[in-house]
C-alpha positions in Angstrom: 180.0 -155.9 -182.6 180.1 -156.7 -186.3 181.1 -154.3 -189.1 177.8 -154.1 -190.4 176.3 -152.4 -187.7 173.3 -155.4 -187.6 173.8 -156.1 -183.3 175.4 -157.7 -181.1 177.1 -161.0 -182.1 175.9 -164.4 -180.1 179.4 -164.6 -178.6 179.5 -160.9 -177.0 176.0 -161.7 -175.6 177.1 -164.8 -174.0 180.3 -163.2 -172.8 177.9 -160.8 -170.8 175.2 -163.4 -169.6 179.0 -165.2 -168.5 180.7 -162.3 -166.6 177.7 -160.6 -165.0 176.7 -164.0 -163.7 180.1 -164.9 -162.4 180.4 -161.5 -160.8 176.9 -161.7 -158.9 178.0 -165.7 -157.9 180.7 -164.0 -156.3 179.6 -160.8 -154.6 177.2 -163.2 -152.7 180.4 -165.1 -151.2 182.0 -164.4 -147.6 184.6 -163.6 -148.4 185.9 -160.2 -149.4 188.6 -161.4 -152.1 185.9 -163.1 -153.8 183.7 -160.1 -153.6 186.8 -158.0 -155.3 186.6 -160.5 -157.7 183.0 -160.2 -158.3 183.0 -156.4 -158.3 185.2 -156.4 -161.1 183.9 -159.5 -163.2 180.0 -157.4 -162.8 181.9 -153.9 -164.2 183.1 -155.5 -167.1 180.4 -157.6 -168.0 178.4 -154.4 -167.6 180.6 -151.8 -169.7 180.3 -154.5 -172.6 176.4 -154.6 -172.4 176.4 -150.6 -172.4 179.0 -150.7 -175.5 177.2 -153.6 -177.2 174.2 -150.8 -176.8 175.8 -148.2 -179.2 176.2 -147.8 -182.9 179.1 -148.9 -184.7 181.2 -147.1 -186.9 183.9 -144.5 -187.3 185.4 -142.4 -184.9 182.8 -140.0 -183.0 185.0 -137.1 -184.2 183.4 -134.2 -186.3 185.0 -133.5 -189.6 186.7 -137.5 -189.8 183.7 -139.0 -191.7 180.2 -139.0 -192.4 178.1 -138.6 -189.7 175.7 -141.7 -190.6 178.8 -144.1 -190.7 179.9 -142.4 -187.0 179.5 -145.0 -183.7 177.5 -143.4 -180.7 179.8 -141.5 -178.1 177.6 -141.6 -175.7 178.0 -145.3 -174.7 182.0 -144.7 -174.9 181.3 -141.8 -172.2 179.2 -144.3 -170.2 181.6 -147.0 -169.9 184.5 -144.9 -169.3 182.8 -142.8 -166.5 181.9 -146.7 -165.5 185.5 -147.8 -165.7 186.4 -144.9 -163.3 183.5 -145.7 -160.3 184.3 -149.4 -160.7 188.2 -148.7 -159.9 187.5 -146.7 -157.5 185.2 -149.2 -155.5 187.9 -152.2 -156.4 190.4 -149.7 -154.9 188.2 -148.9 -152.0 187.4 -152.6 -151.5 191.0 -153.7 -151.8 191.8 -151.9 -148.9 189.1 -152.8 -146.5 190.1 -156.5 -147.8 193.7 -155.7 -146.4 192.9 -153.9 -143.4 191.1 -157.1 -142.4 193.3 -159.4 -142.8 195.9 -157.0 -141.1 193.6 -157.2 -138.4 192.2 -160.2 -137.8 194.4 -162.7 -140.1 191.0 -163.6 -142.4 189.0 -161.9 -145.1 185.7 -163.5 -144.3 182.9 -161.3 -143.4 181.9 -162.0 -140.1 178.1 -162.2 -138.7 176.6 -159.5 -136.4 175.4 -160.0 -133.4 171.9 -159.3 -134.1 171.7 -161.4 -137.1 172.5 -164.5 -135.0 169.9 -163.4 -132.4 167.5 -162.8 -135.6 167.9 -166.7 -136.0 168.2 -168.1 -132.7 164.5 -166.5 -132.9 163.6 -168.2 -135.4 164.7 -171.5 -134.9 162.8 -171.1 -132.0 159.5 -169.6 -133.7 160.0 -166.6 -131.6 158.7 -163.1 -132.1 160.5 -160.5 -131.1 159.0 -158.0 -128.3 157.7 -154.9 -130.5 157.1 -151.1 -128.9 153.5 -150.7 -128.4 153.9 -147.2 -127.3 151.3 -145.5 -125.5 154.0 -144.1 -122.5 153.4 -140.3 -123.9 156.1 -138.1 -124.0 157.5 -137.6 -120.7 157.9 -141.8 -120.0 159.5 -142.5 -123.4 162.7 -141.1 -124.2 162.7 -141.8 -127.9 159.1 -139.2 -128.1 160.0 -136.2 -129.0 158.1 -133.1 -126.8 155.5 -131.8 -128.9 155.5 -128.2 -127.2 158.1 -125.9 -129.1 160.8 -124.1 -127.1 159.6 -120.7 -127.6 156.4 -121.1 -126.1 157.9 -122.6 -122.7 160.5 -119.7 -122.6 157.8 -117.1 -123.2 155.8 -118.9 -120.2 158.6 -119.0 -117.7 159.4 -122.3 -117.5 162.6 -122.4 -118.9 164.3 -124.7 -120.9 165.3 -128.3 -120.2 
């Protein structure tokens, strides 16, 4: 930012519009080097829109200076708690990176298995068979039985 305390400069605005859309043109890649890449280009682009956000000035520190001429600490807390969860997801991504290659000698994110039969159905037009329901409780295993416990122990049935 500029001593004045007026804004943000044109050049620290284009630097975000830059970085954040690098980093989104590479978290949408298949591979998960490129999304590494991405993560981190998006953080930083990010922690320099939250500190172009804040005041300038002096050091947030009471007793150093006026407190008019201070900058905001709040968007100095923001960016480094954002520094922190953005190292630890590169840290956490890094190693799922590695352990795929370790395993199978690429970093490309492969498809499922029901994405593939998502499009097979639709190059075909296909719909795909919904549940209608309508088998009550006992015929479908995914119903749950309306009749609490308590009530079949106090009849005598037992519990299944």
């Amino acid at each position: 930012m500029n001593g004045g305390g007026a804004g943000p400069t044109a050049v620290l605005v284009v630097a975000v519009g830059v970085l954040v859309s690098c980093g989104v043109r590479l978290l949408l890649e298949r591979s998960l080097t490129r999304i590494l890449l991405g993560i981190v280009l998006l953080g930083n682009g990010v922690n320099l829109l939250i500190m172009m956000g804040g005041r300038s000035g002096g050091a947030p520190v009471v007793g150093a200076g006026p407190v008019d001429r201070m900058s905001d600490p709040l968007p100095q807390a923001m960016v480094l708690t954002s520094i922190v969860i953005t190292f630890g997801l590169t840290a956490f991504l890094l190693a799922v990176a590695y352990r795929s290659w370790y395993l199978t000698g690429d970093d490309e994110v492969p498809d499922d298995v029901e994405d593939r039969q998502i499009v097979r159905r639709a190059e075909r037009d296909e719909v795909a068979t919904a549940d209608l329901g309508g088998e009550g409780p006992g015929a479908d295993p995914e119903q749950v039985d309306p009749e609490p416990a308590r009530r079949r122990l106090r009849r005598g049935d037992g519990v299944a």
